[in-house]
Each structure stands twice: as structure tokens, then as C-alpha cells.
HTML snippet that shows the backbone in 3Dmol.js (N, CA, C, O; Angstrom):
<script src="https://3Dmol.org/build/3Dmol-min.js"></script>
<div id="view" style="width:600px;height:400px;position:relative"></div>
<script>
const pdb = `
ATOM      1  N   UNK A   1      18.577  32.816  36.697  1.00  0.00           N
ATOM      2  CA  UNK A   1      17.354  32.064  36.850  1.00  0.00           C
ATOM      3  C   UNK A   1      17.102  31.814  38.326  1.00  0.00           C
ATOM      4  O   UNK A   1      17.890  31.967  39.258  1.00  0.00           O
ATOM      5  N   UNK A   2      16.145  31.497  38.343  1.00  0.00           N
ATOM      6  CA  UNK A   2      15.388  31.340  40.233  1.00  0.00           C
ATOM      7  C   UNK A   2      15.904  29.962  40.635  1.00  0.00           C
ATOM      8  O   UNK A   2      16.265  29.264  39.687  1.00  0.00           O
ATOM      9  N   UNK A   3      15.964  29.662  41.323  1.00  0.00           N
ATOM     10  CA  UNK A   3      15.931  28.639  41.668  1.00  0.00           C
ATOM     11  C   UNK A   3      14.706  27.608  41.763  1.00  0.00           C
ATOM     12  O   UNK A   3      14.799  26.388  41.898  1.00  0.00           O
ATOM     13  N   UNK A   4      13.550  28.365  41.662  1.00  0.00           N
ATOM     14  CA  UNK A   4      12.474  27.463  41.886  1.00  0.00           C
ATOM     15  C   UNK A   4      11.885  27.122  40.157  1.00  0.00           C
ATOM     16  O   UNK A   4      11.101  26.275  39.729  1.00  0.00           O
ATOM     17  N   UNK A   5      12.702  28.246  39.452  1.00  0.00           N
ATOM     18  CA  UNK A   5      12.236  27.587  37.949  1.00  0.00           C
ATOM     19  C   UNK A   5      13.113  26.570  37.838  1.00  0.00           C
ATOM     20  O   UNK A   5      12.687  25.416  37.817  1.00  0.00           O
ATOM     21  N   UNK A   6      14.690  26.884  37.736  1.00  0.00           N
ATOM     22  CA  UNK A   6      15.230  25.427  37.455  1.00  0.00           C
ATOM     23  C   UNK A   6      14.808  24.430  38.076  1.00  0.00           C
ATOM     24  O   UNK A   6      14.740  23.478  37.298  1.00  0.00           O
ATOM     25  N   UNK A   7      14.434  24.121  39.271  1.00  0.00           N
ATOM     26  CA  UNK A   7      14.001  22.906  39.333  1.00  0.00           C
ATOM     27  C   UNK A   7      12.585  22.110  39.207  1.00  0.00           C
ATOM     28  O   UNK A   7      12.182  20.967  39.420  1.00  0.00           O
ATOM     29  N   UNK A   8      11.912  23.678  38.621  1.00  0.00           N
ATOM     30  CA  UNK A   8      10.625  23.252  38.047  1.00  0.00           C
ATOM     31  C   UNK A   8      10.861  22.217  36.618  1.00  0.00           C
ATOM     32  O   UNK A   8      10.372  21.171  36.190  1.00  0.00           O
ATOM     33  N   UNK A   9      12.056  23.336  36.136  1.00  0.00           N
ATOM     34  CA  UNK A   9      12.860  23.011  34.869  1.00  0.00           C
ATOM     35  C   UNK A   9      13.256  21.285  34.757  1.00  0.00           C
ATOM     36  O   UNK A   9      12.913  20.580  33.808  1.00  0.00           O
ATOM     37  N   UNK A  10      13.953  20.866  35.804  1.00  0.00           N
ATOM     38  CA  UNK A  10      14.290  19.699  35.799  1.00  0.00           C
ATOM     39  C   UNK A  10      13.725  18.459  36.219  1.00  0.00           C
ATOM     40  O   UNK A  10      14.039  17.308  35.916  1.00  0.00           O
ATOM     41  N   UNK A  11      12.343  19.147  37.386  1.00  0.00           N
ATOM     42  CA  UNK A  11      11.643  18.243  37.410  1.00  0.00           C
ATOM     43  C   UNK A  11      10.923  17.473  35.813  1.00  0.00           C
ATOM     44  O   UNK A  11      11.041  16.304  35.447  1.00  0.00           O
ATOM     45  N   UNK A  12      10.157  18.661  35.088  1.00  0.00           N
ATOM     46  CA  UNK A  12       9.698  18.524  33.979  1.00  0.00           C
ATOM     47  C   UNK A  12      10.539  17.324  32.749  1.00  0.00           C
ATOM     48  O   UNK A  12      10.016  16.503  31.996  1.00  0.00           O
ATOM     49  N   UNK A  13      11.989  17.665  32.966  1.00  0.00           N
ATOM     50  CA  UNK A  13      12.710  17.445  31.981  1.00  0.00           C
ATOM     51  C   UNK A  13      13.034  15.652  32.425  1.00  0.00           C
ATOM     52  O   UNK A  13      12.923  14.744  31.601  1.00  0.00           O
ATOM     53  N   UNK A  14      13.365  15.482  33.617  1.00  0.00           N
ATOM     54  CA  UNK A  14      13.171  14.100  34.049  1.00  0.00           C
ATOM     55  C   UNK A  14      11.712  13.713  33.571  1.00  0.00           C
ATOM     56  O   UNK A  14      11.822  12.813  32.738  1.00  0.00           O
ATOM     57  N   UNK A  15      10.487  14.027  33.765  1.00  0.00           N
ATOM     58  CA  UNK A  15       9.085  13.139  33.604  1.00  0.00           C
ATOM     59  C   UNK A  15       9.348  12.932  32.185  1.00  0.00           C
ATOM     60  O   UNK A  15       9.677  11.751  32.078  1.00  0.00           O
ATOM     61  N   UNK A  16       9.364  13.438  31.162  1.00  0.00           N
ATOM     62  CA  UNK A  16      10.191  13.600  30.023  1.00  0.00           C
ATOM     63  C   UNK A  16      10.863  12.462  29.611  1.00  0.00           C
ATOM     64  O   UNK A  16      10.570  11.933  28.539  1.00  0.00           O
ATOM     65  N   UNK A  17      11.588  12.091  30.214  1.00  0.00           N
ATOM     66  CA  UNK A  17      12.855  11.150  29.777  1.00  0.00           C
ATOM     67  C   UNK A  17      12.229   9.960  30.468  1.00  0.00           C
ATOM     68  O   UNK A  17      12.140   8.920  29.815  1.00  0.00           O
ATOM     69  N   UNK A  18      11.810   9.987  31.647  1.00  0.00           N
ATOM     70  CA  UNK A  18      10.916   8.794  32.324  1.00  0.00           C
ATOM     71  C   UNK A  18       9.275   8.288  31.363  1.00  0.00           C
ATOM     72  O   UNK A  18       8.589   7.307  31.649  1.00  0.00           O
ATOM     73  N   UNK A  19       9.076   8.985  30.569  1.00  0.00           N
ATOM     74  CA  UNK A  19       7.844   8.933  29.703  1.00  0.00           C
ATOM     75  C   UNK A  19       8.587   8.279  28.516  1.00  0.00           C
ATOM     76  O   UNK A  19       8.281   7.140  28.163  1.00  0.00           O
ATOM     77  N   UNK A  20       9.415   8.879  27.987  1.00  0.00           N
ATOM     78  CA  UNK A  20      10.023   8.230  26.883  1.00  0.00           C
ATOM     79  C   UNK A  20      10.812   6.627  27.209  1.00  0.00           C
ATOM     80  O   UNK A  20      10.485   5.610  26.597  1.00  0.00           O
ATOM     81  N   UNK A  21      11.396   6.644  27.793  1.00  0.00           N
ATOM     82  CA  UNK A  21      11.810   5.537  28.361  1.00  0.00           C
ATOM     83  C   UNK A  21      10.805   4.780  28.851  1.00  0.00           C
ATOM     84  O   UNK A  21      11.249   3.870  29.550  1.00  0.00           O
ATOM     85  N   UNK A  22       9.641   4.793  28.765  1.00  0.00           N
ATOM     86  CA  UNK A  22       8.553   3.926  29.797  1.00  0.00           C
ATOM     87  C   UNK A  22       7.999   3.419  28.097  1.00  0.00           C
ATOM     88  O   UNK A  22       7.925   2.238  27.759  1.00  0.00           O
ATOM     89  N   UNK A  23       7.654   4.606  27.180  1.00  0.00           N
ATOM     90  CA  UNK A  23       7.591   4.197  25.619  1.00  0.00           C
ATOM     91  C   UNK A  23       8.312   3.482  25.058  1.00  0.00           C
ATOM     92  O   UNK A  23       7.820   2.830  24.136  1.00  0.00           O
ATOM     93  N   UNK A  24       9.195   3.373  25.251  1.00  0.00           N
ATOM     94  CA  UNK A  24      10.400   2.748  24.695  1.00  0.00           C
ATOM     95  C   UNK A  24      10.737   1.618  25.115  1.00  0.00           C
ATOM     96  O   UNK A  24      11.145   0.877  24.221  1.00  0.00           O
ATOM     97  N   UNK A  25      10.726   1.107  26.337  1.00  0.00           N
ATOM     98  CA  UNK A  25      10.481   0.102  27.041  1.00  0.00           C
ATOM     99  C   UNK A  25       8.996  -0.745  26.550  1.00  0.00           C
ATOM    100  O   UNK A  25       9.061  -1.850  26.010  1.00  0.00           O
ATOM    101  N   UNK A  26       8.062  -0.250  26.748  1.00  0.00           N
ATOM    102  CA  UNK A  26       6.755  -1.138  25.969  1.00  0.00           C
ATOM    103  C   UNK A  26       7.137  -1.478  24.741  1.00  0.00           C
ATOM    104  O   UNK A  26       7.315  -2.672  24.504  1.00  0.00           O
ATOM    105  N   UNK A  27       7.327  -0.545  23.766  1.00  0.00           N
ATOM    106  CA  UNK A  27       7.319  -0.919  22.612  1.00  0.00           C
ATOM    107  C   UNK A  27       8.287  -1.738  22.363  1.00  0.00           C
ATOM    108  O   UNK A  27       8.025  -2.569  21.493  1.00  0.00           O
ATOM    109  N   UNK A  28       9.583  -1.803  22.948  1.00  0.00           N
ATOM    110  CA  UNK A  28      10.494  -3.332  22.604  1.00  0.00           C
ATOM    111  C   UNK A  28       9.899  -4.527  23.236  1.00  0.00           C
ATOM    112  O   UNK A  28       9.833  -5.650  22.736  1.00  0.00           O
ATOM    113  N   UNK A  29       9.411  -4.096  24.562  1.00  0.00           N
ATOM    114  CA  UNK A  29       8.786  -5.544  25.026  1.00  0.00           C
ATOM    115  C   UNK A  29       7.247  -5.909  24.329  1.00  0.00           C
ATOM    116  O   UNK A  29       6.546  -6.735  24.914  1.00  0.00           O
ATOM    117  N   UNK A  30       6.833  -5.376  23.278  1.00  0.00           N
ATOM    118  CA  UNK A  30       5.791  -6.010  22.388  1.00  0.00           C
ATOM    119  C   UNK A  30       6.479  -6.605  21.232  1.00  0.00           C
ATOM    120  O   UNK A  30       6.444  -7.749  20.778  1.00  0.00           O
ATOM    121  N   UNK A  31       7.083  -5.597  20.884  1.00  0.00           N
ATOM    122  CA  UNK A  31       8.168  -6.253  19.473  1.00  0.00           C
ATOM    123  C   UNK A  31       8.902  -7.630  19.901  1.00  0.00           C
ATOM    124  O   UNK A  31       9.043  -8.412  18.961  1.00  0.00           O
ATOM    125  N   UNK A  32       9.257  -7.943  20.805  1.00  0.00           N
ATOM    126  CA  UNK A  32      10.047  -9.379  21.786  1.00  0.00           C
ATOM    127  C   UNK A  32       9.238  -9.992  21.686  1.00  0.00           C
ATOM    128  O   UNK A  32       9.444 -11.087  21.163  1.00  0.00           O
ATOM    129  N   UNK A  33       7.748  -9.619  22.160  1.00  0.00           N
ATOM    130  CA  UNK A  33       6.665 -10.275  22.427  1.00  0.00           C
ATOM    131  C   UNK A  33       5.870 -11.030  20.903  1.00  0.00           C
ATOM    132  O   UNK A  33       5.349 -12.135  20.757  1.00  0.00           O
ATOM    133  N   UNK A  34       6.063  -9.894  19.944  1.00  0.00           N
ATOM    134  CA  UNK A  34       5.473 -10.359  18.522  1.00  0.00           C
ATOM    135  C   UNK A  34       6.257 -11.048  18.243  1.00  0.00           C
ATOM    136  O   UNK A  34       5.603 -12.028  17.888  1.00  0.00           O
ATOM    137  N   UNK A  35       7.478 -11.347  18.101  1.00  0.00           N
ATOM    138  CA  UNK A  35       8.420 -12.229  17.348  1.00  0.00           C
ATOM    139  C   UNK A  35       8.594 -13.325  18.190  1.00  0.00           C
ATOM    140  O   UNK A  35       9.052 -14.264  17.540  1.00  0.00           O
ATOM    141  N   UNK A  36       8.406 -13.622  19.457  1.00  0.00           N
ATOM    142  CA  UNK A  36       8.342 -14.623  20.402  1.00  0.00           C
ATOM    143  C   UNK A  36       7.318 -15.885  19.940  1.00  0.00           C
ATOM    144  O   UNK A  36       7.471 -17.103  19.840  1.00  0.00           O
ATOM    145  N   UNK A  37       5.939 -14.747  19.658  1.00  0.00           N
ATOM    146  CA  UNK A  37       4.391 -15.273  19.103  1.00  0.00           C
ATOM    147  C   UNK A  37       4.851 -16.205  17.518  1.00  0.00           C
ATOM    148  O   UNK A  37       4.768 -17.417  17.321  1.00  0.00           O
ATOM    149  N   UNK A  38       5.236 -15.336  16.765  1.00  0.00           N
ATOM    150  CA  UNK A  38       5.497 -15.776  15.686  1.00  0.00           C
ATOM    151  C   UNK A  38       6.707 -16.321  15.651  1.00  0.00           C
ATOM    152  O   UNK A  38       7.062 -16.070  14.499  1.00  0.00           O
ATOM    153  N   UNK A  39       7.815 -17.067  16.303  1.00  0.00           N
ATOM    154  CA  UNK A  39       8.583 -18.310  16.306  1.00  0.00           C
ATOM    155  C   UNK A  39       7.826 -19.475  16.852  1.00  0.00           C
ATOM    156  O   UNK A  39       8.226 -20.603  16.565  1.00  0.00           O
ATOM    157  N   UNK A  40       6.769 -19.320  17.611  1.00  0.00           N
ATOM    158  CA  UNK A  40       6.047 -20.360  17.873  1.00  0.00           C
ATOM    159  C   UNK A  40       5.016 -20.641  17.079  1.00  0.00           C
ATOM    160  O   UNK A  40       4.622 -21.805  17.141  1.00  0.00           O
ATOM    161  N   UNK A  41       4.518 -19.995  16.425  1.00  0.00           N
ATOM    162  CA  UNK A  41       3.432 -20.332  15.352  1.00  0.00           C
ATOM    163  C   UNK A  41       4.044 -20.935  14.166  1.00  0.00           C
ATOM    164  O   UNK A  41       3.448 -21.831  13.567  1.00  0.00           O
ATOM    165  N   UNK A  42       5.355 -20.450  13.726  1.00  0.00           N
ATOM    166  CA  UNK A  42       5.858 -21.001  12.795  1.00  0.00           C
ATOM    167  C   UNK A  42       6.485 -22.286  13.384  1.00  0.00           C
ATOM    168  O   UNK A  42       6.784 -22.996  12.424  1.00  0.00           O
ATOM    169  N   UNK A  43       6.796 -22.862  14.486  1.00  0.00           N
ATOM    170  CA  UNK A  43       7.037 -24.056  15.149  1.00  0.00           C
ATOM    171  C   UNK A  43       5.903 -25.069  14.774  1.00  0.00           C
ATOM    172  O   UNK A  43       5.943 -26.183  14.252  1.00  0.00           O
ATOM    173  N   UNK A  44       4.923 -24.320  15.206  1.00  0.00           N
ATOM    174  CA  UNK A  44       3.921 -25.194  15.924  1.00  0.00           C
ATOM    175  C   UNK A  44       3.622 -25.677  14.284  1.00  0.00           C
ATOM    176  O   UNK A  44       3.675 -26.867  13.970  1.00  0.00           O
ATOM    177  N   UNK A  45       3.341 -24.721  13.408  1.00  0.00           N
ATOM    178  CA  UNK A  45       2.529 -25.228  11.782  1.00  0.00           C
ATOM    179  C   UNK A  45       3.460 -24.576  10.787  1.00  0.00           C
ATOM    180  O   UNK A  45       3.221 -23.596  10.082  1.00  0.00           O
ATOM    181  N   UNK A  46       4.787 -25.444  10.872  1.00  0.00           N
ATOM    182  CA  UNK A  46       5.701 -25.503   9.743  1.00  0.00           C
ATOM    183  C   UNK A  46       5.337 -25.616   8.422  1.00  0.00           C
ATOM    184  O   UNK A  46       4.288 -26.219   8.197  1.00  0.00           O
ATOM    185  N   UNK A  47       6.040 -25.120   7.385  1.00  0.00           N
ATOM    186  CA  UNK A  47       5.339 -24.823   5.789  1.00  0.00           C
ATOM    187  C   UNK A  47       6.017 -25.984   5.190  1.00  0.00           C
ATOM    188  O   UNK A  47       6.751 -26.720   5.851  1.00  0.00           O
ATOM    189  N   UNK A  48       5.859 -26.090   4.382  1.00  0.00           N
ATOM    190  CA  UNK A  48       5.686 -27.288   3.625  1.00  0.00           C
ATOM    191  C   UNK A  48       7.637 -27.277   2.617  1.00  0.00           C
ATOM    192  O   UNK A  48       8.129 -26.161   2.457  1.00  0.00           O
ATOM    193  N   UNK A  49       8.090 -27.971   2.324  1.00  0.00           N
ATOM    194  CA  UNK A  49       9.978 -27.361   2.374  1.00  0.00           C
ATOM    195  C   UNK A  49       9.671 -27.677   0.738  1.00  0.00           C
ATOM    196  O   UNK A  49       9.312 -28.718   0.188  1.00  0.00           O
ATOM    197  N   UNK A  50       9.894 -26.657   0.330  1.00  0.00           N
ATOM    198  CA  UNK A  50      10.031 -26.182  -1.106  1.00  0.00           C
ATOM    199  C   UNK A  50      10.896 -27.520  -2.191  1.00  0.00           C
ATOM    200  O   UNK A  50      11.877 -28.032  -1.653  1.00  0.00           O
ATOM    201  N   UNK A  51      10.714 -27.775  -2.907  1.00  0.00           N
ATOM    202  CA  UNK A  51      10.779 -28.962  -3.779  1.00  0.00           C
ATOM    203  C   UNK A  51      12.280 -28.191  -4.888  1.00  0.00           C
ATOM    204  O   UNK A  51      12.108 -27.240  -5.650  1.00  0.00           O
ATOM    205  N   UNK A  52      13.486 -28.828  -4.704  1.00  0.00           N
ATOM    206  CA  UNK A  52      14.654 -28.628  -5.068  1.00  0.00           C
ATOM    207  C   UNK A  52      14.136 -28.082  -6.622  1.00  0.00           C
ATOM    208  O   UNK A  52      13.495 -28.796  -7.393  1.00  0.00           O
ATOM    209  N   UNK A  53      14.451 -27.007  -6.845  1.00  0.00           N
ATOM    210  CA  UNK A  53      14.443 -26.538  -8.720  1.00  0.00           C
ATOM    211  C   UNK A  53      16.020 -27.434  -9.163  1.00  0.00           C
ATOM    212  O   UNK A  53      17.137 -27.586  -8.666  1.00  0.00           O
ATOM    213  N   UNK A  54      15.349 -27.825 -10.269  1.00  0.00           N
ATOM    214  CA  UNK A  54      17.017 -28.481 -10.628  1.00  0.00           C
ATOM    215  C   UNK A  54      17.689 -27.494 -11.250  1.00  0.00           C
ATOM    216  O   UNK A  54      17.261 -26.549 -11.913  1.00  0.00           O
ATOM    217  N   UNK A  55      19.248 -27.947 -10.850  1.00  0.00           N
ATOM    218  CA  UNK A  55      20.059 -27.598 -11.251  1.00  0.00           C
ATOM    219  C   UNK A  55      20.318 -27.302 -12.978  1.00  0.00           C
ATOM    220  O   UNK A  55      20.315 -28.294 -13.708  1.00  0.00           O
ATOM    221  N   UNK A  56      20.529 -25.988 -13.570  1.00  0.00           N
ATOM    222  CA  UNK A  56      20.794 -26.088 -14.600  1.00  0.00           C
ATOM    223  C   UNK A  56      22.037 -25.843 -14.562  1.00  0.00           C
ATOM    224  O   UNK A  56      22.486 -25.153 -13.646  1.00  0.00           O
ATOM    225  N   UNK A  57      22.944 -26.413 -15.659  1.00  0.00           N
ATOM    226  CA  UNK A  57      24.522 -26.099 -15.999  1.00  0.00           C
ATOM    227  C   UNK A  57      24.303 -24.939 -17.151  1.00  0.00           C
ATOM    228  O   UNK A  57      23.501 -25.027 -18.080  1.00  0.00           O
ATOM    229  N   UNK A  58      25.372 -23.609 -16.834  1.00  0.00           N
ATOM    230  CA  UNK A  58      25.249 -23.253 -18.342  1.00  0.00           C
ATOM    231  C   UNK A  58      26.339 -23.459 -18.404  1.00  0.00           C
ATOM    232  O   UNK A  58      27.056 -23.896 -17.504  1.00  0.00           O
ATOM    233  N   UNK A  59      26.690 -23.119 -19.696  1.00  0.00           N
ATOM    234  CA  UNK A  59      28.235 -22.854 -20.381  1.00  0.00           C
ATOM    235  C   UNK A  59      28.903 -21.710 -19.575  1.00  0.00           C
ATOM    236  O   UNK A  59      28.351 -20.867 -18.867  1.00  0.00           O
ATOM    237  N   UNK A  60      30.080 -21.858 -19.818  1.00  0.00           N
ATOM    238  CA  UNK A  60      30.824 -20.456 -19.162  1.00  0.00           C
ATOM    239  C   UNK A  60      31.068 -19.272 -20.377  1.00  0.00           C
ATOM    240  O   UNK A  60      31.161 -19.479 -21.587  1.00  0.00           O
ATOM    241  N   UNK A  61      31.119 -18.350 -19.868  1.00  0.00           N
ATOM    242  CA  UNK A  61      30.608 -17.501 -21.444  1.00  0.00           C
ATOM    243  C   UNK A  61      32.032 -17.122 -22.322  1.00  0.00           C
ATOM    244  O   UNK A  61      33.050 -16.648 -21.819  1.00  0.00           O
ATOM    245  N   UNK A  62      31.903 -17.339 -23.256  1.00  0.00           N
ATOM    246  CA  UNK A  62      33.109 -16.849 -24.743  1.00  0.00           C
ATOM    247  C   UNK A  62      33.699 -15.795 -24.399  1.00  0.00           C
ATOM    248  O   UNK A  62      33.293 -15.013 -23.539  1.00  0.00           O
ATOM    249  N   UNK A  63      34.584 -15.704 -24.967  1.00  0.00           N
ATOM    250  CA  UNK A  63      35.502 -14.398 -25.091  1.00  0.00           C
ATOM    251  C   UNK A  63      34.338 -13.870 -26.293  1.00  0.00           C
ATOM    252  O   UNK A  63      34.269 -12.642 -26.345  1.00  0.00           O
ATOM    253  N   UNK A  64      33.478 -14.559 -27.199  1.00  0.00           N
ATOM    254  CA  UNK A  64      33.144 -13.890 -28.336  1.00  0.00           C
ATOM    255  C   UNK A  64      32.156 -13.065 -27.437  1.00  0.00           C
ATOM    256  O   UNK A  64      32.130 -11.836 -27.490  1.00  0.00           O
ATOM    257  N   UNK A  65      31.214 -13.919 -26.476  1.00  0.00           N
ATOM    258  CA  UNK A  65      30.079 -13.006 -25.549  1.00  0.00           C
ATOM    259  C   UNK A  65      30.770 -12.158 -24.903  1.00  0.00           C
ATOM    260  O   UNK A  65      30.059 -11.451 -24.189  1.00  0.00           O
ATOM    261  N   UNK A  66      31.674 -11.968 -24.860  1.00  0.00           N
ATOM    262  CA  UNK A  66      32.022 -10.843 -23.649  1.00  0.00           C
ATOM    263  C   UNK A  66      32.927  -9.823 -24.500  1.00  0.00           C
ATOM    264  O   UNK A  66      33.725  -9.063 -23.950  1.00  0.00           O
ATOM    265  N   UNK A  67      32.696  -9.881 -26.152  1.00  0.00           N
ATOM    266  CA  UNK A  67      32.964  -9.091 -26.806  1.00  0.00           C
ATOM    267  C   UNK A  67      32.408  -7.956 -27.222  1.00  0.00           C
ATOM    268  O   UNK A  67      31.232  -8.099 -27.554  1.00  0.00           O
ATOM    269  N   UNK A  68      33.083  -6.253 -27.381  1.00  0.00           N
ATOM    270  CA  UNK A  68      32.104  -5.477 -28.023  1.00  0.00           C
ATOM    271  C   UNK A  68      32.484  -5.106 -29.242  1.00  0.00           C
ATOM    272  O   UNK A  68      33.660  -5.152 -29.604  1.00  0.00           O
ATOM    273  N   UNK A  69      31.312  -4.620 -30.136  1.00  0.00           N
ATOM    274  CA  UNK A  69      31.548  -4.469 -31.506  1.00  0.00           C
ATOM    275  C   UNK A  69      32.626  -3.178 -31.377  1.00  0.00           C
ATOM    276  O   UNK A  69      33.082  -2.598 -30.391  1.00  0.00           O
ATOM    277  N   UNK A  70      32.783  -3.032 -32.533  1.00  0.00           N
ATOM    278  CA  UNK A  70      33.845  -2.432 -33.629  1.00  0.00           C
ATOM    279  C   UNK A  70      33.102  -0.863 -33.349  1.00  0.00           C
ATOM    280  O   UNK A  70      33.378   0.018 -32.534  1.00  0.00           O
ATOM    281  N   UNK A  71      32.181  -0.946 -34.274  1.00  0.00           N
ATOM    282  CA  UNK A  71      30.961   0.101 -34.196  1.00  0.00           C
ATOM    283  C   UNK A  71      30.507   0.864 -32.832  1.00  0.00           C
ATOM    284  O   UNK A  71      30.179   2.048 -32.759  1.00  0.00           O
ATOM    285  N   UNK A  72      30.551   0.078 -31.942  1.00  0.00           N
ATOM    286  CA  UNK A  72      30.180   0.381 -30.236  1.00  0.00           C
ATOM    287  C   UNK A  72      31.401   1.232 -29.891  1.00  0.00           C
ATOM    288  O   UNK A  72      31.188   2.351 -29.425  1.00  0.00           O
ATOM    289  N   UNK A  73      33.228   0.634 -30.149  1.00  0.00           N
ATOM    290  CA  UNK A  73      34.288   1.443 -29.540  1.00  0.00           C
ATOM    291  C   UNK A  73      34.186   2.274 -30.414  1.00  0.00           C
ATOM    292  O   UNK A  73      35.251   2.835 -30.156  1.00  0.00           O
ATOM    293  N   UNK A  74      33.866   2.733 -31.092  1.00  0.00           N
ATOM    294  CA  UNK A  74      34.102   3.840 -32.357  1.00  0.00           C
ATOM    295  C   UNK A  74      33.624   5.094 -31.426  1.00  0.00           C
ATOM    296  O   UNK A  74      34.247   6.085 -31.046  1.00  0.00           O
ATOM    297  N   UNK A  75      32.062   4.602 -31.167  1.00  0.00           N
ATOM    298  CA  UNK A  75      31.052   5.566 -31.004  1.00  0.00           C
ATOM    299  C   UNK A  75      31.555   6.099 -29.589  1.00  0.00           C
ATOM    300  O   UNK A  75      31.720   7.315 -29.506  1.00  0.00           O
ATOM    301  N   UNK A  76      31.880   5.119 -28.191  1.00  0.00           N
ATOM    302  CA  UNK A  76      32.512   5.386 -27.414  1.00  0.00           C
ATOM    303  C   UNK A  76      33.400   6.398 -27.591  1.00  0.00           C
ATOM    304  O   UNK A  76      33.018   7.496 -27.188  1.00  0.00           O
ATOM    305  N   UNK A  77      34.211   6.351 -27.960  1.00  0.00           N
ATOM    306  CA  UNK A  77      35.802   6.914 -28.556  1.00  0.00           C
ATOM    307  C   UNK A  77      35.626   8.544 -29.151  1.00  0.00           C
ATOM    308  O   UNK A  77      36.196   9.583 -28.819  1.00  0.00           O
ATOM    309  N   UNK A  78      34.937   8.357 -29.822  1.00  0.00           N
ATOM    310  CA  UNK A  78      33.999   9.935 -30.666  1.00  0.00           C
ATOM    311  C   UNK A  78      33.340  10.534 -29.690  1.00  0.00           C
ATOM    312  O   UNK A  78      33.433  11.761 -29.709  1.00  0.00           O
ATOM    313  N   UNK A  79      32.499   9.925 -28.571  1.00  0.00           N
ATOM    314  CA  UNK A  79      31.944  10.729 -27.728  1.00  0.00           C
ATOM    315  C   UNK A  79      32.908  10.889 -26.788  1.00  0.00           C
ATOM    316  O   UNK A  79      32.526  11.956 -26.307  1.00  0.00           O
ATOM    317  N   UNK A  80      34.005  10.561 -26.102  1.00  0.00           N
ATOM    318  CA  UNK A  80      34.854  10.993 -25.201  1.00  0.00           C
ATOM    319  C   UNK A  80      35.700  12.108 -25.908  1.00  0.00           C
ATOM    320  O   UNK A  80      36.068  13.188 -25.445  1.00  0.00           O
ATOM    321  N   UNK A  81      35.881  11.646 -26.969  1.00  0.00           N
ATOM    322  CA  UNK A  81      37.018  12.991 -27.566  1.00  0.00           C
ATOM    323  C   UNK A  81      36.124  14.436 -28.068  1.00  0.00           C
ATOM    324  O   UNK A  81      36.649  15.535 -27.887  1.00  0.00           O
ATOM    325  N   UNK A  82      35.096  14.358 -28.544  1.00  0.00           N
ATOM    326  CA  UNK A  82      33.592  15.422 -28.092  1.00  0.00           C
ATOM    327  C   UNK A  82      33.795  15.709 -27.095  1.00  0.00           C
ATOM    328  O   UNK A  82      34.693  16.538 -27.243  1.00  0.00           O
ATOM    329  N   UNK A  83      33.516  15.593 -25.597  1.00  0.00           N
ATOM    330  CA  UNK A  83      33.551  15.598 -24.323  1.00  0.00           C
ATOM    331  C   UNK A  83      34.502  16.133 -24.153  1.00  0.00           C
ATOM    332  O   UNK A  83      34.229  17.318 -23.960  1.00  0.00           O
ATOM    333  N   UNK A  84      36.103  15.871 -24.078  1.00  0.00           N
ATOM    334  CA  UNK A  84      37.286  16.220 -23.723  1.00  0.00           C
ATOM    335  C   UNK A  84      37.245  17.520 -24.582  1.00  0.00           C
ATOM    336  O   UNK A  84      37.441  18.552 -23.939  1.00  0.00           O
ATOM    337  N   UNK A  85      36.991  17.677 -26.118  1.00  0.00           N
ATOM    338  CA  UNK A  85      36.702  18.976 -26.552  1.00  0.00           C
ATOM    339  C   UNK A  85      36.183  20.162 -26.320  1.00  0.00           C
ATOM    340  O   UNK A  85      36.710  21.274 -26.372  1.00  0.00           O
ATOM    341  N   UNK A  86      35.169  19.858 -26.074  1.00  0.00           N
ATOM    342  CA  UNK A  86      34.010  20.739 -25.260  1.00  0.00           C
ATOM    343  C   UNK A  86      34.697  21.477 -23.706  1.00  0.00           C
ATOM    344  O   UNK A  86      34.382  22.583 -23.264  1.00  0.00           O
ATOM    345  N   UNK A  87      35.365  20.825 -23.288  1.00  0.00           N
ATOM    346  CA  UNK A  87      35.501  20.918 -21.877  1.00  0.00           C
ATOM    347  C   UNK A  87      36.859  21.959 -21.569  1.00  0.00           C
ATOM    348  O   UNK A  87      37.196  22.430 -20.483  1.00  0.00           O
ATOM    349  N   UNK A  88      37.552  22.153 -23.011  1.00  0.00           N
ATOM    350  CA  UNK A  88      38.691  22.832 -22.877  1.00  0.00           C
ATOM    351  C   UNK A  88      38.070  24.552 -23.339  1.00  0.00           C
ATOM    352  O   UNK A  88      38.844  25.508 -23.340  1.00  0.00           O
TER     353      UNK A  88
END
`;
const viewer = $3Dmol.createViewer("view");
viewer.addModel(pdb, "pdb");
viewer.setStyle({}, {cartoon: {color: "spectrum"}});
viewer.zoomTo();
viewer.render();
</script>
């Protein structure tokens, strides 16, 4: 390569990175800037503090609720041994 392309080359490739970085730079300092705006708006005209839902107690659940039918392991059980069949 010439010498006068590469450093055509690198001039280019710096404006490049100086463009992106100049983008990149604005756009965080608006984003700083929007959330700056909006901690003070929410300062300035605070919302109104939500009214406690009461507390409900439930029960803690049964061994019977956290039981499965008879009928359910069957069907389980039949379709894995299907499955394991099939597969040999």
C-alpha cells in the first residue's frame, strides 16, 4: 500500500471513531439529562403513597393439597415406560 492511502486510511478511520464517540457522548449526556429532569419532577409533585392492602393470612397448604391422584401416577408411569419403549 502507498503511503498516502494509509494515511488517507487512518485519517478517515479516526473521524470515524471521533463521530461515534461525539454520538455517544450526546446521547448519554441527554439520557443524564432526562433522568436528572424526571427526579426533579417527581420531587417537586410527589404521588400520592398507596393505601396498605391488608394483610391476608392463608393456611399453609396440606400434605392432602400437595397431593397427586392415583390416576395421574398411573398415567405418568404408562407414558414413561411407552417412551423408554419406543426409544430402544
Amino acid at each position: 500500500m502507498a503511503p498516502e492511502s494509509m494515511s488517507s486510511l487512518l485519517g478517515e478511520a479516526a473521524t470515524l471513531m471521533v463521530t461515534g464517540m461525539a454520538f455517544v457522548f450526546a446521547f448519554l449526556a441527554l439520557l443524564i439529562g432526562g433522568v436528572r429532569c424526571i427526579a426533579w419532577y417527581c420531587e417537586k409533585f410527589p404521588g400520592e403513597e398507596p393505601a396498605a392492602a391488608p394483610v391476608r393470612s392463608r393456611a399453609a397448604p396440606t400434605a392432602k393439597d400437595n397431593t397427586v391422584s392415583a390416576g395421574t401416577i398411573a398415567a405418568i408411569t404408562a407414558a414413561v415406560h411407552q417412551h423408554r419403549n419406543n426409544q430402544k
